[in-house]
C-alpha positions in Angstrom: -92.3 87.9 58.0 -89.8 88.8 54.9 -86.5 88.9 54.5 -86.1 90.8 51.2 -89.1 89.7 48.9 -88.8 85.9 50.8 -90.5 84.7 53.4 -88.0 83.7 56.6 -87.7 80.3 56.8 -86.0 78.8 59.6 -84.6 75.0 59.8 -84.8 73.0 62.7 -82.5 69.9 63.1 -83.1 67.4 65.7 -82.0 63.6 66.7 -85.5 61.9 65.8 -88.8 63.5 66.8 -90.5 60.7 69.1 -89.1 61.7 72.5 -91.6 64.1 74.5 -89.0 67.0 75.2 -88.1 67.1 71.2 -91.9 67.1 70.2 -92.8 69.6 72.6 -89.7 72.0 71.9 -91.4 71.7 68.0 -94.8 72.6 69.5 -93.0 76.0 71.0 -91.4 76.2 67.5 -94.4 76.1 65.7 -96.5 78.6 67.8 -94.1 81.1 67.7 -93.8 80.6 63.6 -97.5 81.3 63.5 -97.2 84.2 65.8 -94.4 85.5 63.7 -95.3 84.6 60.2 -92.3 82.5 59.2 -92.2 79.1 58.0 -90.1 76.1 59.8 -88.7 73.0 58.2 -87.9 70.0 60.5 -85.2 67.7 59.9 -85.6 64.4 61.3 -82.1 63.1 62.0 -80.8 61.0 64.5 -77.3 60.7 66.9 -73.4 61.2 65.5 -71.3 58.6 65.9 -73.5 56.1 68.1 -71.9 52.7 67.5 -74.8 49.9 67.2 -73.4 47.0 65.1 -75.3 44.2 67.2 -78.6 46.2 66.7 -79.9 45.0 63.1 -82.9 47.7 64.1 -80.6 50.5 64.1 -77.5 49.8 63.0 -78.3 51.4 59.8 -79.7 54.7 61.4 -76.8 56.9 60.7 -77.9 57.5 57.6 -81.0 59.5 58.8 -78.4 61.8 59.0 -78.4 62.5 55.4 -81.3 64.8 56.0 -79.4 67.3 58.1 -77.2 68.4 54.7 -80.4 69.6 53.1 -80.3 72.8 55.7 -78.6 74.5 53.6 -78.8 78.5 52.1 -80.7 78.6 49.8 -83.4 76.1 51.9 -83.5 77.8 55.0 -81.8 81.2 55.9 -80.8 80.4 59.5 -81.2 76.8 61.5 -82.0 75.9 65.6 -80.2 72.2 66.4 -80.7 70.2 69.2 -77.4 69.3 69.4 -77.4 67.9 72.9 -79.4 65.4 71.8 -77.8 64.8 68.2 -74.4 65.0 69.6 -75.2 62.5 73.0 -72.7 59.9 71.9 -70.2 62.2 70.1 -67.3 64.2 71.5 -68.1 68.3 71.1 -65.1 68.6 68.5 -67.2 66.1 66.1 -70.5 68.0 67.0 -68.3 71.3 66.5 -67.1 70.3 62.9 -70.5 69.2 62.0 -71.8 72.5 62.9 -69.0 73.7 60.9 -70.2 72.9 57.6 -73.1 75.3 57.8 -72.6 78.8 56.1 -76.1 80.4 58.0 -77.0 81.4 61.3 -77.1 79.0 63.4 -78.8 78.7 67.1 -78.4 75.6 69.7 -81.1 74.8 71.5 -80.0 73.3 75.4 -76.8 73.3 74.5 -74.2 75.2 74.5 -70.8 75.4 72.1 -68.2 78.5 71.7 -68.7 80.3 69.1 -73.1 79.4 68.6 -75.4 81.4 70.0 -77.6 79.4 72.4 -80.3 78.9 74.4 -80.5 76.5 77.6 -82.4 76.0 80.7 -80.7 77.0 83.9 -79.8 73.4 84.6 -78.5 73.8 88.3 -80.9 76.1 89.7 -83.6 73.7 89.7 -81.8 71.1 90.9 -80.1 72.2 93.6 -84.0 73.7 94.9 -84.9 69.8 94.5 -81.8 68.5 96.4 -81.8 71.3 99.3 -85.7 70.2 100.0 -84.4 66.1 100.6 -81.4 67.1 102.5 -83.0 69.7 104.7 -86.8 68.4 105.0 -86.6 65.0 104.7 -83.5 64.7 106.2 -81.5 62.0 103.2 -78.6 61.5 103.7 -77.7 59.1 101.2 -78.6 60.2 97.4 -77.7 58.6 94.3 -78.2 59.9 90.1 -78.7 58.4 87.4 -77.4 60.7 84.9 -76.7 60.9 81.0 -73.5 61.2 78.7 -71.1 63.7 79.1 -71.7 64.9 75.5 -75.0 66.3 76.7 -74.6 70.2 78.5 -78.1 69.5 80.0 -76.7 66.0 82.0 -73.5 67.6 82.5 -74.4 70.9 84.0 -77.4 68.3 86.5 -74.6 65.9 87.6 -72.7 69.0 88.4 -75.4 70.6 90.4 -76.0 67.2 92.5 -72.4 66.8 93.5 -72.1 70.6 94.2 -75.5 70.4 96.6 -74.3 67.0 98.1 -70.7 69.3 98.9 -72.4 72.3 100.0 -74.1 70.1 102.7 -71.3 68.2 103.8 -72.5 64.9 102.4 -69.8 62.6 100.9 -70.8 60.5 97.4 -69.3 57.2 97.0 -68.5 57.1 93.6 -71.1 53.8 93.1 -73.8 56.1 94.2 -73.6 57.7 91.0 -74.3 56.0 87.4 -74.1 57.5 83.7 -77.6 55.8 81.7 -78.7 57.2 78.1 -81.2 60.0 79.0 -83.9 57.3 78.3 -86.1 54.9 80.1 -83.9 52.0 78.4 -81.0 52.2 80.9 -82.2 49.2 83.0 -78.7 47.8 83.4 -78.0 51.4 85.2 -80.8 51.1 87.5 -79.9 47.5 88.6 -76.4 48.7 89.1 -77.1 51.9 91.4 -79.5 49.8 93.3 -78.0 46.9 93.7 -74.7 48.4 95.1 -76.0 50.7 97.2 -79.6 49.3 98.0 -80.0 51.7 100.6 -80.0 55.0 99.0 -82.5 57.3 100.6 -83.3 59.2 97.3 -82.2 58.9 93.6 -82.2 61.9 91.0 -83.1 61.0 87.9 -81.5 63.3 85.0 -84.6 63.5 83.0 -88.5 62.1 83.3 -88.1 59.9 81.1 -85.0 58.1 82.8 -87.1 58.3 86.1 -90.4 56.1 84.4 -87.5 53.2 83.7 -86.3 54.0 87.4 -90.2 53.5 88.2 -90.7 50.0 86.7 -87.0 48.8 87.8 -88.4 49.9 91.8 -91.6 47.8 91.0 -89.9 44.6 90.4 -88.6 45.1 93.7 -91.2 45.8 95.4 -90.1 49.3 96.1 -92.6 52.3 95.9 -91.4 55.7 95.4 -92.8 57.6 98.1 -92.4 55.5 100.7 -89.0 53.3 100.5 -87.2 55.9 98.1 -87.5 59.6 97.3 -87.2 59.8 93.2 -87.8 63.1 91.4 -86.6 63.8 87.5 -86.3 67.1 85.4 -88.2 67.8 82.2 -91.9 67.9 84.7 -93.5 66.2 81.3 -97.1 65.4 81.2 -96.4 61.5 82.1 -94.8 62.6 85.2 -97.6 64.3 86.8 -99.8 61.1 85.6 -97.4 58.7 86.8 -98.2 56.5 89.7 -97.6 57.8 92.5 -96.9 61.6 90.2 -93.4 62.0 89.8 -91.8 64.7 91.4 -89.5 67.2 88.7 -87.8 69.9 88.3 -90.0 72.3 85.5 -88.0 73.0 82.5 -90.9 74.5 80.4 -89.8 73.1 76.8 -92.4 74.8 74.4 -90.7 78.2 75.8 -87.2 77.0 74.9 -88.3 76.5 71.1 -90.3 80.0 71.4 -87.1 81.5 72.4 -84.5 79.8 69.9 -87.1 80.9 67.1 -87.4 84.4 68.1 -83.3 84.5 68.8 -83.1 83.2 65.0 -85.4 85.6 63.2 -83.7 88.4 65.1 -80.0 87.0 64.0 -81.5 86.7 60.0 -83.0 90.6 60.5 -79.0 91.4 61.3 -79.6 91.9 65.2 -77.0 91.1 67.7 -77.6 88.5 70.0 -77.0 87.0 74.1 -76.9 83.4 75.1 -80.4 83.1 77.0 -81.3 80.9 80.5 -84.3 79.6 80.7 -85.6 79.3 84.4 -86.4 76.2 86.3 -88.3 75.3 89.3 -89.4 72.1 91.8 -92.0 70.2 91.8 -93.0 69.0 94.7 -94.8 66.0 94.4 -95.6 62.4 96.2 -92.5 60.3 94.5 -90.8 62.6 97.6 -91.1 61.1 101.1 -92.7 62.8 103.5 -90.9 66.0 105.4 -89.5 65.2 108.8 -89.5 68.7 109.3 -93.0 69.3 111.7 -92.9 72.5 110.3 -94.0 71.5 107.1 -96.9 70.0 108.1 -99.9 72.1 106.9 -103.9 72.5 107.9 -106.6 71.3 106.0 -107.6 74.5 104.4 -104.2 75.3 103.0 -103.7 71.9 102.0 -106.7 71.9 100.1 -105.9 75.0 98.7 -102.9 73.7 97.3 -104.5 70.6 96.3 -106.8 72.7 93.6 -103.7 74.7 92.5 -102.2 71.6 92.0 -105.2 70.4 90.0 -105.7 73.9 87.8 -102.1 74.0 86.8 -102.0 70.1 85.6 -105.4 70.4 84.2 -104.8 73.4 82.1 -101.4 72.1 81.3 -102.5 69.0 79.8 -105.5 70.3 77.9 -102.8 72.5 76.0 -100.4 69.8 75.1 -103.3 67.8 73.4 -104.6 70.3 71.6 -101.6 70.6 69.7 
């Protein structure tokens, strides 16, 4: 696809590329380039403003950031940013007047900032689908999060949906039942917080997969299996989840679409097309991280259980055969 006598070329800046969500957002990126007949640059970067001088490993890594100035016109004619995850440890105005400096289209990608066209999952839908299923069928009561900065529109808008469920249901939240980690696996000192003040939480939201594989190993150490002594799910339903031990129970934010979409919103933008904010849907996935429903009603025969069971199976198979083949 030309614009003029030039090929499009579309620029796509993100904080690092080793997380699953980034790499399979990418993927999306790259299949729909293929399908379109544009070329994508990737820029590598990593986080505004995150302050690590005790870290000799990474204390230097704000000058990855370098590489975000070469998205430039001339280099790319429009760019999609991750700026949720760039921007984690940065206040919106600094992410804002980074943006600024760009003179090309420009489209965030699960995130959302006046004045950008964007595209984003529908953050609360899913979740509040998760929570309604342990208040109502399992019958918690208490339920903590672990959630991510404030910086981040995808952690914002989750902790916002669990304290809106929790009120819809008449459930009160202490304030230690709820804890802000870094969206990653790291945030051990979190998950010994949340559980050791409240150690008898009947469920915990994690804000993403990965934050709920950390959760994982932190319940092992105390003999806790999630399941049985403590409902868990996350959001992201990444490949590991599914495989995790017992599978992790998620909320489906499908994020090959999201860098589908952002690309097609892009090209359409460059070609001088008007453009809407997009929602992405969401969904929950019931899995066995969730105890089991005290509601008798939700008890089900063999046949349909088995019938589920090979859903279950065609949907993870297939799923999984497509990630590794790209």
């Amino acid at each position: 696809m030309q614009k003029g006598n030039k090929r499009i070329r579309i620029g796509v800046l993100v904080g690092g590329i080793i997380d699953n969500v980034t790499q399979t957002v990418c993927k999306g990126v790259k299949r729909a380039a293929k399908q379109m007949d544009v070329d994508i640059m990737v820029f590598p970067g990593k986080y505004l403003d995150r302050d690590l001088p005790d870290n000799q490993e990474l204390m230097y890594e704000y000058q990855f950031n370098t590489i975000f100035s070469y998205a430039k016109r001339g280099n790319v004619d429009a760019i999609l940013v991750m700026a949720g995850s760039i921007g984690c440890f940065t206040s919106a105005e600094n992410m804002k007047k980074m943006l600024e400096q760009y003179t090309i289209p420009c489209v965030l990608v699960a995130s959302k900032i006046d004045g950008y066209a964007s595209i984003m999952y529908d953050n609360k839908a899913g979740v509040k689908k998760a929570m309604e299923y342990l208040i109502e069928k399992v019958n918690c009561k208490k339920i903590g999060m672990v959630g991510g900065s404030s910086m981040n529109v995808d952690a914002k808008e989750r902790k916002e949906a669990f304290f809106e469920s929790m009120q819809e249901h008449g459930l009160e939240v202490a304030k230690e039942w709820y804890v802000e980690g870094d969206l990653t696996r790291n945030s051990k000192k979190q998950f010994v917080q949340l559980l050791d003040q409240t150690p008898d939480l009947d469920a915990v939201f994690c804000v993403n997969d990965d934050t709920a594989m950390g959760f994982y190993h932190e319940l092992k150490l105390r003999n806790l299996q999630p399941g049985k002594d403590i409902s868990v799910f996350g959001f992201d339903d990444i490949i590991s989840a599914a495989k995790a031990n017992p599978p992790l129970a998620s909320v489906r934010a499908d994020a090959a679409d999201l860098g589908e979409r952002a690309l097609h919103m892009a090209v359409r933008i460059v070609q001088g097309e008007k453009v809407s904010d997009e929602l992405i849907p969401t969904r929950f996935i019931l899995r066995d991280s969730i105890c089991e429903s005290q509601n008798k009603s939700e008890i089900v025969d063999e046949a349909d259980g088995l019938k589920r069971l090979d859903e279950a199976f065609e949907e993870i198979f297939w799923r999984y055969k497509f990630e590794t083949k790209r």
